[in-house]
C-alpha positions as CSV (number, residue, x, y, z in Angstrom):
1,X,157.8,-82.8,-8.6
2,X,156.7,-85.4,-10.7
3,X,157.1,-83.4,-13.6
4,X,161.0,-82.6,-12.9
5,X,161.3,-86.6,-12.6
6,X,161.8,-87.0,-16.1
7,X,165.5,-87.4,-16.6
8,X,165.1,-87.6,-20.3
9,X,167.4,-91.0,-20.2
10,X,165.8,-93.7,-21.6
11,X,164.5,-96.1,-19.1
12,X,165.8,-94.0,-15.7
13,X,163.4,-92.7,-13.7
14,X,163.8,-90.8,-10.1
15,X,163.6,-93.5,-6.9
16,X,160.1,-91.6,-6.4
17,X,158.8,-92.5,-9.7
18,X,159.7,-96.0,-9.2
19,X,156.8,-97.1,-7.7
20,X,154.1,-95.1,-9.7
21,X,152.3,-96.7,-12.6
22,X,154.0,-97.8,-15.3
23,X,151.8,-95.6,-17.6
24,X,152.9,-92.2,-16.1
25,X,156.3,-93.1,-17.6
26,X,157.8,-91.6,-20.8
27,X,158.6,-88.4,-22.3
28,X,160.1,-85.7,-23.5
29,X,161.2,-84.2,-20.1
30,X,161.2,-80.9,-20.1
31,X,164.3,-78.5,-19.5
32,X,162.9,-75.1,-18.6
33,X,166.4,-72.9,-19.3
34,X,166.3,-70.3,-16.5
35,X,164.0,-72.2,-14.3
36,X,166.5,-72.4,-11.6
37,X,167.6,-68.2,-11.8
38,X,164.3,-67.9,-12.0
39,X,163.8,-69.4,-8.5
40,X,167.0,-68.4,-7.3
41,X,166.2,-64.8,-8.0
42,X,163.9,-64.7,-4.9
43,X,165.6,-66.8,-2.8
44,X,165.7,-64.4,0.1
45,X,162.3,-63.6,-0.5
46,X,159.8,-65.4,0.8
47,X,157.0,-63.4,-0.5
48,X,157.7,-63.8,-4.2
49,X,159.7,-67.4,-4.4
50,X,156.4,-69.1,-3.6
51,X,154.9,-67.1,-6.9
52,X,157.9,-68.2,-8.6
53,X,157.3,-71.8,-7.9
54,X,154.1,-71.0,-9.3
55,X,154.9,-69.5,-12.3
56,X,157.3,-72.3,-13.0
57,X,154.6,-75.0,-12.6
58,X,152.5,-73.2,-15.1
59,X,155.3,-73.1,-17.7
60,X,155.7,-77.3,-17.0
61,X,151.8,-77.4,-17.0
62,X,151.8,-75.3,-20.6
63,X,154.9,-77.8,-21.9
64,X,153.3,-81.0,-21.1
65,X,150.1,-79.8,-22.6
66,X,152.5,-78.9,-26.5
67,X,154.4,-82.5,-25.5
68,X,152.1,-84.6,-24.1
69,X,153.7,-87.7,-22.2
70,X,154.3,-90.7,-24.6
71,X,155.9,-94.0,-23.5
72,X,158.0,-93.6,-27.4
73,X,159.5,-90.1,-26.0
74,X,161.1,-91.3,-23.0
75,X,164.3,-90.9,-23.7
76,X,163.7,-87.7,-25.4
77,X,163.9,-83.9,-23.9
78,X,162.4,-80.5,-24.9
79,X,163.6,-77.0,-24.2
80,X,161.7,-74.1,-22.7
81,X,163.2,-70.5,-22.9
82,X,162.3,-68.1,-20.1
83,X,164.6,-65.5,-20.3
84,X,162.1,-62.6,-20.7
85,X,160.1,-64.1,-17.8
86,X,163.1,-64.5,-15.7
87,X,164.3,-60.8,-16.1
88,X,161.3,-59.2,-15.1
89,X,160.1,-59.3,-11.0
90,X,156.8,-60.6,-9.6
91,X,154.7,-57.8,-10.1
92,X,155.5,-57.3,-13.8
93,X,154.8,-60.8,-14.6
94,X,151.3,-60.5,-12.7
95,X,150.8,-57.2,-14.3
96,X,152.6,-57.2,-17.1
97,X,150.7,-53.9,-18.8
98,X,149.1,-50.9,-17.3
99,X,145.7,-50.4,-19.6
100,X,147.4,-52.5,-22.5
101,X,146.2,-56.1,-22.3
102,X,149.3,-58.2,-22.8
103,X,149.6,-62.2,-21.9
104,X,152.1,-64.4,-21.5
105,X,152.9,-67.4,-24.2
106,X,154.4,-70.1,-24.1
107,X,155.0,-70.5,-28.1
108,X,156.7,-73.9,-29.5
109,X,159.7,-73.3,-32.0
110,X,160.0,-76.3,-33.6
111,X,159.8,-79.8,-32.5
112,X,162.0,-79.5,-29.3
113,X,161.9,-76.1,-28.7
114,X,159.6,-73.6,-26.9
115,X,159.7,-70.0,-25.3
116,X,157.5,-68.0,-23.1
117,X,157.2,-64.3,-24.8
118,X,154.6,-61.7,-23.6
119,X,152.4,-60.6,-26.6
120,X,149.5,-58.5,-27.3
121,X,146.1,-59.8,-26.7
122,X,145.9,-59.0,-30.6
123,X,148.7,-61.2,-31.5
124,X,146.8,-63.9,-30.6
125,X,144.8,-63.9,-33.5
126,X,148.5,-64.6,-35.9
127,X,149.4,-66.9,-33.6
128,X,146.1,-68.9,-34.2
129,X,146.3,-68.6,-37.9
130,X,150.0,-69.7,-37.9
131,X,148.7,-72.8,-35.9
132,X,146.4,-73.5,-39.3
133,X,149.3,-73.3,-41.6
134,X,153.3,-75.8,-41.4
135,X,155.4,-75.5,-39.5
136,X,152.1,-75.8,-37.6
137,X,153.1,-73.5,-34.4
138,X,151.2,-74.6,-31.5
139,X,151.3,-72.3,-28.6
140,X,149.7,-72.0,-24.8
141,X,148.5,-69.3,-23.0
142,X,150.0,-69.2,-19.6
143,X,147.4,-68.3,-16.9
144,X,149.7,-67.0,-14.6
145,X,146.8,-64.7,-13.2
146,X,144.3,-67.7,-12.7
147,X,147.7,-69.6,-10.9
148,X,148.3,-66.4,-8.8
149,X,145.0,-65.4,-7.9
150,X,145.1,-67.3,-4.0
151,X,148.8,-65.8,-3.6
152,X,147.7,-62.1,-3.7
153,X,150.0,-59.8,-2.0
154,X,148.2,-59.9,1.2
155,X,147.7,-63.4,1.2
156,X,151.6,-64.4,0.4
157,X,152.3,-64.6,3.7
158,X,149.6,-66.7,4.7
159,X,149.8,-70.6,3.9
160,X,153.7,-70.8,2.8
161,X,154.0,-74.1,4.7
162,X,157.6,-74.5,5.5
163,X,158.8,-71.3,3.7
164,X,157.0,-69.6,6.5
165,X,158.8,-72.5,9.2
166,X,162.0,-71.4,7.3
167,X,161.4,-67.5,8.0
168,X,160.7,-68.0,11.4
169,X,163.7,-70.1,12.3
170,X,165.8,-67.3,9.9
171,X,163.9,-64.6,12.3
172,X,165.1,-66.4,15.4
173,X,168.6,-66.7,14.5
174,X,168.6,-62.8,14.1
175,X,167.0,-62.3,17.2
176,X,169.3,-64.9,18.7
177,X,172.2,-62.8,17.3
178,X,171.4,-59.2,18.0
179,X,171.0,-60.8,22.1
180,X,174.5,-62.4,22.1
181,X,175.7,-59.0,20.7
182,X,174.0,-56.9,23.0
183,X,175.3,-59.3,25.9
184,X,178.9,-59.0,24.7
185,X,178.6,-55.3,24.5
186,X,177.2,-55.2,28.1
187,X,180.0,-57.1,29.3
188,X,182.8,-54.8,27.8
189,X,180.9,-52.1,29.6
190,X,180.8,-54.0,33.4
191,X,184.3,-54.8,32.3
């Protein structure tokens, strides 16, 4: 949340930042561009929108670590492309290779510009050695399966605070809905 506080307006910051120290001000915000399909993908799916939360926190986590916060960047703003981790579902993006050993990047463009790509494991290696040469490109692994690893598919229904509060009022409504049905059908029967 505190993350997504950064308007990228010099000087504004979210009522809920207001208070906070001083020094947690600054910039660039980040702009993840596809964040929100990303999350609205799954949002009749309560098993996977938690890991898409997830997975977007990592991305922020990943940007912040290329653009660190600086009081001089406050009014400044950085893009993040997710496009190929918004078109594939959960379990590709946990899995994303079967045998093949493939990660996900989060590679910076140039100076305001980043996107998450899946590469080989070998790839790496060029991406290190382009990090030695200009443009300089910096890049972060994203450790989606580190993130993941307490959201397994058994577990993703366990500990999903108020998503789970959410599914259960959603599950009563149904329920609520089928019995007012059935009663009206009864009563057109009696009738």
């Amino acid at each position: 949340a505190a993350e997504m506080s950064h308007t990228g307006c010099l000087g504004q910051l979210y009522r809920c930042r207001r208070d906070e120290n001083p020094a947690t001000a600054g910039g660039p915000a980040i702009l993840v561009y596809y964040g929100p399909a990303l999350v609205q993908r799954y949002a009749f799916d309560l098993l996977n929108l938690r890991l898409a939360l997830v997975a977007l926190a990592e991305v922020y986590r990943a940007g912040r670590r290329l653009w660190p916060l600086d009081a001089k960047m406050q009014g400044g703003n950085v893009t993040i492309e997710i496009g190929q981790l918004k078109s594939m579902n959960m379990d590709a993006i946990l899995n994303p290779s079967k045998g093949v050993r493939d990660l996900w990047v989060l590679v910076q463009k140039n100076a305001t510009e980043a996107i998450v790509e899946l590469r080989r494991a070998g790839e790496i290696n060029q991406l290190n050695e382009e990090a030695q040469r200009p443009p300089y490109q910096r890049y972060q692994v994203l450790a989606f399966d580190e993130r993941f690893e307490k959201y397994s598919a058994k577990e993703r229904i366990v500990n999903l605070g108020i998503l789970s509060d959410w599914d259960l009022s959603q599950q009563r409504e149904m329920r609520d809905a089928n019995d007012r049905a059935n009663d009206a059908e009864r009563r057109l029967r009696r009738g």
